[in-house]
C-alpha positions as a Markdown table, in Angstrom:
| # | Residue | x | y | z |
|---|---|---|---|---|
| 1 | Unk | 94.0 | 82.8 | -87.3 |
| 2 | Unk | 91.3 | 80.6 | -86.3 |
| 3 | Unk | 93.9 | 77.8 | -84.7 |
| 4 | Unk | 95.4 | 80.6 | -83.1 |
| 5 | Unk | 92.4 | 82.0 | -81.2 |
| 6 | Unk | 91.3 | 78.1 | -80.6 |
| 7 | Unk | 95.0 | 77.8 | -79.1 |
| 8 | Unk | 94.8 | 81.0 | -77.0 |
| 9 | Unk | 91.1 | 79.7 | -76.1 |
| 10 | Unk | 92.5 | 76.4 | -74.3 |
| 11 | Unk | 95.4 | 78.1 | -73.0 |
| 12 | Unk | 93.3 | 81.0 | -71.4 |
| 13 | Unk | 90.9 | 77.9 | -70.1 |
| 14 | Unk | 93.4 | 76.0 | -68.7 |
| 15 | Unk | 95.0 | 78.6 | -66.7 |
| 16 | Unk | 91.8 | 79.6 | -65.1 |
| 17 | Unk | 91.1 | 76.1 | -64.0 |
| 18 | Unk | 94.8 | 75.8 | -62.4 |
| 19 | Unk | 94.6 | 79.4 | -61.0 |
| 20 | Unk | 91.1 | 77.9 | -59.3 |
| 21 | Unk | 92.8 | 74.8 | -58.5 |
| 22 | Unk | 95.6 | 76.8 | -56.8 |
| 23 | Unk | 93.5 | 79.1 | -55.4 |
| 24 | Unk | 91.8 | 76.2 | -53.6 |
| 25 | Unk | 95.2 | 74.7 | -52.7 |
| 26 | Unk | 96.5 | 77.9 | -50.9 |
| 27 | Unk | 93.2 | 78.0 | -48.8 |
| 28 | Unk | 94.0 | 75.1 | -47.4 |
| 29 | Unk | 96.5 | 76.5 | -45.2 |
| 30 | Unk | 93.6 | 79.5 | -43.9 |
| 31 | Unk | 91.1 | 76.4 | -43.7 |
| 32 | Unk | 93.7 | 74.6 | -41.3 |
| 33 | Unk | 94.2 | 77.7 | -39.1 |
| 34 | Unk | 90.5 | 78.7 | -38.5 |
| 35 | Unk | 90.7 | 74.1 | -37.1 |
| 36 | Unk | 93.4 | 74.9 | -35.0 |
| 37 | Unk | 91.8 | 78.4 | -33.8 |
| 38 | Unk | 88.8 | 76.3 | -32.7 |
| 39 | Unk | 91.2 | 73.8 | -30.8 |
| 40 | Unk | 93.1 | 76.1 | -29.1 |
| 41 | Unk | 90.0 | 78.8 | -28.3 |
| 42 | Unk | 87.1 | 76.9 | -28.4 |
| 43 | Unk | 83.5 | 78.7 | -28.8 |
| 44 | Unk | 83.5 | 82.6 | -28.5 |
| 45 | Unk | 80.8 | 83.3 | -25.6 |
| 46 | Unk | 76.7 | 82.9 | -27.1 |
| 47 | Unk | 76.4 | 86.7 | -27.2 |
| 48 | Unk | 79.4 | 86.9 | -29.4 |
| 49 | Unk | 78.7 | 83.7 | -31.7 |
| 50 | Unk | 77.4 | 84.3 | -35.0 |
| 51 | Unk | 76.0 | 80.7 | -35.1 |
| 52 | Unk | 74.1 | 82.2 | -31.9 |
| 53 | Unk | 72.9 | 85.2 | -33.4 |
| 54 | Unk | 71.6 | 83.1 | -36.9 |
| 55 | Unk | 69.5 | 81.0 | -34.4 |
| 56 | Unk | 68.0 | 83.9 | -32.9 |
| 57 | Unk | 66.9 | 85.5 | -36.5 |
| 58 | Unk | 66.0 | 82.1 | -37.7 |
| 59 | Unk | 63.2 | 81.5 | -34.6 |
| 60 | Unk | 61.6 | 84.5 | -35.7 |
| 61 | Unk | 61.4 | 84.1 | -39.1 |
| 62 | Unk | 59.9 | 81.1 | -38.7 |
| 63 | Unk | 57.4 | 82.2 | -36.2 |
| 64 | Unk | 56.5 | 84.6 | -39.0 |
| 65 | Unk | 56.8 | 82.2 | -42.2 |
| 66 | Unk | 55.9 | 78.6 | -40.3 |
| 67 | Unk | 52.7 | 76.4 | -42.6 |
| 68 | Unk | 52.0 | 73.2 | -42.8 |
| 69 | Unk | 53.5 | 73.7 | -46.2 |
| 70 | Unk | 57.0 | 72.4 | -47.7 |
| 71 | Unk | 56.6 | 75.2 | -49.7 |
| 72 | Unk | 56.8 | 78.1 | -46.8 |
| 73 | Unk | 59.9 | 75.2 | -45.7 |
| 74 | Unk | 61.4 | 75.9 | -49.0 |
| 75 | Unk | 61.2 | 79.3 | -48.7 |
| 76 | Unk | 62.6 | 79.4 | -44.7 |
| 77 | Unk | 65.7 | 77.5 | -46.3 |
| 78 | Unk | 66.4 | 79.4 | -48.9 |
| 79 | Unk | 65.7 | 82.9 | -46.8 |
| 80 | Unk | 68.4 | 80.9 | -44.2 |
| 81 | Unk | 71.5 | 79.9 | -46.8 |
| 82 | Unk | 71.3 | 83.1 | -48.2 |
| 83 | Unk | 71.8 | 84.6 | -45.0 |
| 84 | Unk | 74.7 | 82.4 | -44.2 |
| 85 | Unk | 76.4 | 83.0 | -47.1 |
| 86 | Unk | 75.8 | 86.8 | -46.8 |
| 87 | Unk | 77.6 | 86.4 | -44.1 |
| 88 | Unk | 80.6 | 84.7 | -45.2 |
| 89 | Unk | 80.9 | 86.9 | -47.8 |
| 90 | Unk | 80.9 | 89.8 | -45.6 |
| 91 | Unk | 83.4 | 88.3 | -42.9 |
| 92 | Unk | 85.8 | 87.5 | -45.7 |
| 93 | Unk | 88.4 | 85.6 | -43.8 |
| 94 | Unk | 88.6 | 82.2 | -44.8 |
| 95 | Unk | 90.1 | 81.6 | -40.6 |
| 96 | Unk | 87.5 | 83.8 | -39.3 |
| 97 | Unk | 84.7 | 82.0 | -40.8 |
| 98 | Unk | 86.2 | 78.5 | -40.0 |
| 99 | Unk | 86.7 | 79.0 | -36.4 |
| 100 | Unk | 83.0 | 80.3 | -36.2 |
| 101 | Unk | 81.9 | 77.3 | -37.7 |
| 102 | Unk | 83.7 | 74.5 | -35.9 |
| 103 | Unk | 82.8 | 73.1 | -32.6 |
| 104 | Unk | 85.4 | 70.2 | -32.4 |
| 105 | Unk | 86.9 | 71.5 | -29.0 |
| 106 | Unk | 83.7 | 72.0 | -27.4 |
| 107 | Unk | 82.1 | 68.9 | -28.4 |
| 108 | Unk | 84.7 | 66.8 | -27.2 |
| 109 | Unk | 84.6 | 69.4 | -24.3 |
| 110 | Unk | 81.4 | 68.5 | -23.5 |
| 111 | Unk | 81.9 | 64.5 | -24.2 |
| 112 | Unk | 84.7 | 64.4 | -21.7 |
| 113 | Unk | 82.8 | 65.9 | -19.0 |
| 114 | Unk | 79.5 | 62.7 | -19.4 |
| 115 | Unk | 82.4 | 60.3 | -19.6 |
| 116 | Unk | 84.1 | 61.7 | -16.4 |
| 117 | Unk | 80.6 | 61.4 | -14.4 |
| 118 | Unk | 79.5 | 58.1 | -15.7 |
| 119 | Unk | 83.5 | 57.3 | -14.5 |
| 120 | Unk | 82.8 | 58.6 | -11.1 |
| 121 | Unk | 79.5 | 56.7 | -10.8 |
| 122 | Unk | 77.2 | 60.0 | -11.3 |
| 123 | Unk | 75.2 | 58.4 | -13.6 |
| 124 | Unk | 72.0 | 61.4 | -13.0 |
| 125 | Unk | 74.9 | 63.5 | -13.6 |
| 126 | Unk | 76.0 | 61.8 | -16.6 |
| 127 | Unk | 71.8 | 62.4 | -17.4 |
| 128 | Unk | 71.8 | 66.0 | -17.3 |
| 129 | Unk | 74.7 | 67.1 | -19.7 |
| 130 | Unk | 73.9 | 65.1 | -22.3 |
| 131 | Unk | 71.1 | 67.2 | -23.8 |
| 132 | Unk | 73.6 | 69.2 | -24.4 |
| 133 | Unk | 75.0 | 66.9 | -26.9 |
| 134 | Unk | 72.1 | 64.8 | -28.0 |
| 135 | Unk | 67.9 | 65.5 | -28.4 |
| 136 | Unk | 67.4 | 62.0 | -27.0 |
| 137 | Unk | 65.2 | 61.7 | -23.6 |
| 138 | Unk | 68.1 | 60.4 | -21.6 |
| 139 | Unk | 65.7 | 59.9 | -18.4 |
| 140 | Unk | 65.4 | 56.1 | -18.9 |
| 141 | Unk | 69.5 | 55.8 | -20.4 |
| 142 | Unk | 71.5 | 53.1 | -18.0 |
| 143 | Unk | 75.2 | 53.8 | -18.0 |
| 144 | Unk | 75.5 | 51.9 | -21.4 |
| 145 | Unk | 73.0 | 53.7 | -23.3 |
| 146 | Unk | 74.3 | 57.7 | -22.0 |
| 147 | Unk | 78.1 | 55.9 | -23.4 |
| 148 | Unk | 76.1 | 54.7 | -26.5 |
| 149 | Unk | 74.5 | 58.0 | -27.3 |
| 150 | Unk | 77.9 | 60.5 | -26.6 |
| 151 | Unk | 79.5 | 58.3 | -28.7 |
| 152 | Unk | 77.1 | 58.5 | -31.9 |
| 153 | Unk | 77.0 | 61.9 | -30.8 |
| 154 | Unk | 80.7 | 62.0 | -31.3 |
| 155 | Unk | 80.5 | 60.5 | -34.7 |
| 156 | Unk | 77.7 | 62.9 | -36.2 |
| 157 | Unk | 79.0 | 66.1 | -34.9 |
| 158 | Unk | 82.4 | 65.4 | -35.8 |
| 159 | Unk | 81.1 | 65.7 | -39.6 |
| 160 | Unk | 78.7 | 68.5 | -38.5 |
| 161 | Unk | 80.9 | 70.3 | -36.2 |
| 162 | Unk | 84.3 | 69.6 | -37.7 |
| 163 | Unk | 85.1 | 67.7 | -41.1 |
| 164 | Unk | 81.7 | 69.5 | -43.7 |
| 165 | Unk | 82.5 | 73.1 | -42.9 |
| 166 | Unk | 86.1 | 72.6 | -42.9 |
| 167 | Unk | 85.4 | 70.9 | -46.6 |
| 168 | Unk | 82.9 | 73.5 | -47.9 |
| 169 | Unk | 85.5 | 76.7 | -47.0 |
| 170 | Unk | 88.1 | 74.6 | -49.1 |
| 171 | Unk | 85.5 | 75.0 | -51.6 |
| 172 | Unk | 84.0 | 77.7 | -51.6 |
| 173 | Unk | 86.3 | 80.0 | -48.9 |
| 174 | Unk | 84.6 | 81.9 | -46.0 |
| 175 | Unk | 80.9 | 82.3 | -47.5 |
| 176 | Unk | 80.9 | 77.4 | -47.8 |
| 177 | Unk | 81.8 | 77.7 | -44.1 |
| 178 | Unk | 79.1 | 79.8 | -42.9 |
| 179 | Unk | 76.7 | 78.7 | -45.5 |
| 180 | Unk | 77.2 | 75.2 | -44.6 |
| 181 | Unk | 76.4 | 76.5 | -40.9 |
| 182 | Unk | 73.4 | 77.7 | -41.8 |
| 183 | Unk | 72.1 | 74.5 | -43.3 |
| 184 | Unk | 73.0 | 72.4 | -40.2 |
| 185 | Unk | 71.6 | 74.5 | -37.7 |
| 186 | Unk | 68.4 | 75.2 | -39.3 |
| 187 | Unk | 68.4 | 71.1 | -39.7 |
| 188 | Unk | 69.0 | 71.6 | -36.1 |
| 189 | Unk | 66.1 | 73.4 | -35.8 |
| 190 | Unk | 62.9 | 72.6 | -37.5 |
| 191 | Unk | 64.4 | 69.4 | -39.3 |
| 192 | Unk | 62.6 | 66.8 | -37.2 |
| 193 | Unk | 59.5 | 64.5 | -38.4 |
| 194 | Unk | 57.4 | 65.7 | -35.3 |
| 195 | Unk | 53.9 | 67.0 | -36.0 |
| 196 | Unk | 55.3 | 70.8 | -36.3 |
| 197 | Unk | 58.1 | 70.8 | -38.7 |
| 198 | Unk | 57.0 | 67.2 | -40.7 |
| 199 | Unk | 56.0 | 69.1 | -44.2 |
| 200 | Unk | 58.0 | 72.5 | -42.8 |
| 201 | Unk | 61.6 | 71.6 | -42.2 |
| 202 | Unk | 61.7 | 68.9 | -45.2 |
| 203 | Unk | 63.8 | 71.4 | -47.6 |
| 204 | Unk | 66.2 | 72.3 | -44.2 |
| 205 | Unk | 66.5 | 68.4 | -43.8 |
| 206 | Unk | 67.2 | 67.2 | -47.3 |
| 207 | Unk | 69.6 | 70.4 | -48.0 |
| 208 | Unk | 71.6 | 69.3 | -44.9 |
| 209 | Unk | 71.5 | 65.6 | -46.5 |
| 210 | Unk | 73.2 | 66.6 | -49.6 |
| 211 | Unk | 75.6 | 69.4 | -47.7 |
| 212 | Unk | 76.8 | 66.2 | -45.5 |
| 213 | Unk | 76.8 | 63.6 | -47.9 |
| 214 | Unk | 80.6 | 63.6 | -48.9 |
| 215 | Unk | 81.8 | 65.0 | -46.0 |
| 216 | Unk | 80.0 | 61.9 | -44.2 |
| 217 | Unk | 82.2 | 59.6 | -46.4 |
| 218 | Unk | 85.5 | 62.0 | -46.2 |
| 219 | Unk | 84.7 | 61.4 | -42.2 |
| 220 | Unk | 84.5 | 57.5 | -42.5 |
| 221 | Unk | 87.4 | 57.2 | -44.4 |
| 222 | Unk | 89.6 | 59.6 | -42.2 |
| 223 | Unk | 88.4 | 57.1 | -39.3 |
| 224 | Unk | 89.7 | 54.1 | -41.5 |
| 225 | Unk | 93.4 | 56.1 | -42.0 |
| 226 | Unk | 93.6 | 56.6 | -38.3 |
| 227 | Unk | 92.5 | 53.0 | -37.2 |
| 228 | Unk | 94.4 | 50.6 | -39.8 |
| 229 | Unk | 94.1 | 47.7 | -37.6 |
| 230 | Unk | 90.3 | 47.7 | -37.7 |
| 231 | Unk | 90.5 | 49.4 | -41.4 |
| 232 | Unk | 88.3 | 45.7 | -42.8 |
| 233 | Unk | 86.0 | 46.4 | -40.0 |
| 234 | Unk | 85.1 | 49.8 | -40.8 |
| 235 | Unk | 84.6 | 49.5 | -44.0 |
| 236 | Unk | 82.0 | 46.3 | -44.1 |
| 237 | Unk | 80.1 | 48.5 | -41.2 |
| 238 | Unk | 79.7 | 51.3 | -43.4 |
| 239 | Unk | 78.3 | 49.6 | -46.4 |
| 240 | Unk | 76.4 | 46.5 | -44.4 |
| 241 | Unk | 75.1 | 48.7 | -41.2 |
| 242 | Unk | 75.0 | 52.7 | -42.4 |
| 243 | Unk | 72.0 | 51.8 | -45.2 |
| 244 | Unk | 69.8 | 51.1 | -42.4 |
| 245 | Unk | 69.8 | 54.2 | -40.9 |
| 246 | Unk | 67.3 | 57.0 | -41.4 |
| 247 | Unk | 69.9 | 59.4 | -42.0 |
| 248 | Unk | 72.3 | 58.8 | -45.0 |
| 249 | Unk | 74.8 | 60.3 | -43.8 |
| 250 | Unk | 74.4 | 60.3 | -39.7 |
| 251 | Unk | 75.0 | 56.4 | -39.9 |
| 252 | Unk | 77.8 | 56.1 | -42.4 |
| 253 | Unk | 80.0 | 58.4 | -39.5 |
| 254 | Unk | 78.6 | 55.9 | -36.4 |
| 255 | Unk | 78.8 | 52.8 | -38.1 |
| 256 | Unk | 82.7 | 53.7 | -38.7 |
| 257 | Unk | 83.3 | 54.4 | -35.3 |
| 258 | Unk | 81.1 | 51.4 | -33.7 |
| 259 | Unk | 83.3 | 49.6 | -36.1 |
| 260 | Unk | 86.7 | 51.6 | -35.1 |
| 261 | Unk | 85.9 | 50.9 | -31.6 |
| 262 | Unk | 85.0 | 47.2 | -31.9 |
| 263 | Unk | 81.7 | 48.2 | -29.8 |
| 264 | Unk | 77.9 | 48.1 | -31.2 |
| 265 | Unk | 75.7 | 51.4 | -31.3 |
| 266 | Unk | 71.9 | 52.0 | -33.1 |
| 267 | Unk | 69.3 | 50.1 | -30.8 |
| 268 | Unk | 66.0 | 51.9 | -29.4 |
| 269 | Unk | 65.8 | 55.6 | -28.3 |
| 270 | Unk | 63.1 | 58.0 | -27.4 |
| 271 | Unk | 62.8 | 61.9 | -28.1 |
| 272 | Unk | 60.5 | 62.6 | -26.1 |
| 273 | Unk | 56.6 | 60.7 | -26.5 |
| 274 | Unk | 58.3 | 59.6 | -30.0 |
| 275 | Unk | 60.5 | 56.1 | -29.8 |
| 276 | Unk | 62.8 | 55.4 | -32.5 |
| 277 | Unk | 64.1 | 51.5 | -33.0 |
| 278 | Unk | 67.6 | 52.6 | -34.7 |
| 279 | Unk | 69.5 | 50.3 | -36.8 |
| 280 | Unk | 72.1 | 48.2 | -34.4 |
| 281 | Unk | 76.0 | 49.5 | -36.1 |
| 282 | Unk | 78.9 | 47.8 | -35.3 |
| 283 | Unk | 79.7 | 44.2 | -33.9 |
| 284 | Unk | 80.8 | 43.8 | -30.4 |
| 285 | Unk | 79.6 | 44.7 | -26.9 |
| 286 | Unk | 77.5 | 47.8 | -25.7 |
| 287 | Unk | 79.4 | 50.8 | -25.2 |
| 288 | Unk | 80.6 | 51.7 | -21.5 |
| 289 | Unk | 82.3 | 54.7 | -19.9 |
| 290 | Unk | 85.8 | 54.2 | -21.0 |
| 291 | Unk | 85.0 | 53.9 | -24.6 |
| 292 | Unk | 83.7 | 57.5 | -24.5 |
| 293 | Unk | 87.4 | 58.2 | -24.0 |
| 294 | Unk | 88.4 | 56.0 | -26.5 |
| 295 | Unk | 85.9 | 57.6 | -29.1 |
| 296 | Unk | 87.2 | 61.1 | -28.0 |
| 297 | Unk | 90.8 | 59.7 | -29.0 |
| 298 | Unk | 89.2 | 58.8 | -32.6 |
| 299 | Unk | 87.5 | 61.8 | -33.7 |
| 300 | Unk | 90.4 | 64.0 | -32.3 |
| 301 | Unk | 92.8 | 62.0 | -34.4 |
| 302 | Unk | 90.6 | 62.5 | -37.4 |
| 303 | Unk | 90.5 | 66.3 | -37.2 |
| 304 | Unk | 94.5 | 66.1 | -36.7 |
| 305 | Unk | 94.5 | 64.0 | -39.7 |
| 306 | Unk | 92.7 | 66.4 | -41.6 |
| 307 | Unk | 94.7 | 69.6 | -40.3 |
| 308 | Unk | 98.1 | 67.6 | -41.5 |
| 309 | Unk | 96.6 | 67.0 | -44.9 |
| 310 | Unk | 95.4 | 70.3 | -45.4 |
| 311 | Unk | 98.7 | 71.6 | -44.1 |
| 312 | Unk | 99.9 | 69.4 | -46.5 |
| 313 | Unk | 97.9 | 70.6 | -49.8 |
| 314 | Unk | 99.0 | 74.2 | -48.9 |
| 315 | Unk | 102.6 | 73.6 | -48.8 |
| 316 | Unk | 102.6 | 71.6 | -51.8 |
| 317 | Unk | 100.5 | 74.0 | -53.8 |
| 318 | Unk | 103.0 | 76.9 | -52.5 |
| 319 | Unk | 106.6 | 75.0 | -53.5 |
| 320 | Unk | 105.2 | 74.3 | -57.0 |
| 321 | Unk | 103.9 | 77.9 | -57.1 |
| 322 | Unk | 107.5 | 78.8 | -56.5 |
| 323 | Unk | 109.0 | 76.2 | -59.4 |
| 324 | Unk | 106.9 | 77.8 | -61.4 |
């Protein structure tokens, strides 16, 4: 009797881990949809937007909670994820939740529209969108260095914006992609080393590293499948360039496309009164205007890329369903 139950034990174990497994594998499809929702759609309007709406609740609470204290931080992250996945849980739909939390469209939207003034010659132009995309002070930004920062913009939003909370509603359905939201924006928000949110934001900033951190890498090696000319190239960018960067994750996703690209990104910026000396990623000449095109090209290939595969994972899981 006691083999028996042991038996029955593993058998009962093992079919709970491939019902999970399955489970996951026919949420690929719904994962997929909610991507191509976002690229057909775009952004509903702000009043409409739930990632609009967090924002809104989240500035208030932290006009109410804000310290110079990592512990008030801590709790302002935890009072935000729980909120975010509240929400997901509440929405439901795996599609919903994705296309809420994806921005690909709009950020290569937005991308196309700097690259189309700096190609017309507007560079002031080219100046005021791009705080749209980036925090950077882009008053003192020559043509190369508005190209350089849409592109690393490109890079880091693409794993913000496109590849983590497609990843985290595999895992975790509707409540990972609008608990994953949650943690980027409040990074968004108060994650910054300024004088205000130094001690405050550090829980928002280190919860966002660890959200990102295989998603990052998912990214980078998306970038390699869809480039296998320059596939060498990426890869010794990521692991010589990407440690030098203050963000582990930020600097893995530009260093692969500086490397995709065959151009070099990093270099000095300013937010603001604060300068920043970034790591230089990539070998080869500054960015100009037509590699902001190129880059768009990359990181909308990538999200393709990821929409067959997960495509791909659902159908699979579904014709073995059926042999079964």
């Amino acid at each position: 009797m006691t083999a028996l139950r042991r038996l029955a034990g593993g058998a009962t174990r093992a079919a709970a881990a491939t019902g999970s497994e399955n489970g996951r594998g026919r949420r690929a499809g719904r994962v997929a949809l909610g991507l191509i929702v976002d690229r057909l759609l775009g952004d509903p309007p702000d009043r409409l937007h739930p990632v609009a709406h967090f924002g809104r609740a989240m500035t208030r609470l932290e006009r109410h909670l804000w310290a110079d204290s990592r512990l008030r931080g801590v709790a302002y992250a935890a009072a935000g994820l729980g909120q975010g996945l509240l929400a997901g849980r509440l929405v439901g739909s795996v599609p919903v939740a994705v296309a809420a939390s994806v921005a690909g469209r709009q950020l290569r939207g937005v991308a196309t529209e700097i690259g189309e003034r700096l190609e017309e010659g507007d560079l002031q132009g080219a100046r005021e969108l791009l705080p749209s995309l980036v925090g950077r002070d882009p008053s003192r930004l020559d043509e190369s260095g508005v190209a350089a920062a849409v592109i690393e913009s490109l890079a880091e939003n693409s794993v913000d914006a496109v590849v983590a909370p497609a990843m985290w509603a595999l895992a975790l359905g509707a409540p990972g992609a609008l608990g994953y939201r949650a943690v980027n924006t409040m990074d968004a928000m108060v994650g910054h080393r300024d004088e205000r949110f130094a001690r405050f934001g550090t829980a928002a900033a280190r919860l966002d590293d660890v959200a990102n951190l295989i998603p990052a890498r998912v990214f980078a090696a998306l970038v390699v499948l869809t480039g296998p000319r320059r596939w060498r190239e990426v890869i010794r960018a990521v692991a010589r360039d990407a440690p030098a960067h203050p963000s582990p994750n930020a600097g893995v996703a530009e260093a692969a496309v500086a490397a995709a690209l065959g151009v070099e990104l990093g270099g000095p910026l300013r937010y603001g009164s604060r300068a920043e000396v970034r790591p230089r990623l990539g070998r080869g000449p500054r960015p100009g205007p037509s590699d902001i095109r190129r880059a768009i090209g990359l990181v909308d290939r990538v999200e393709l890329l990821m929409v067959a595969a997960l495509v791909a994972v659902d159908v699979g899981v579904r014709r073995g369903g059926r042999r079964v």
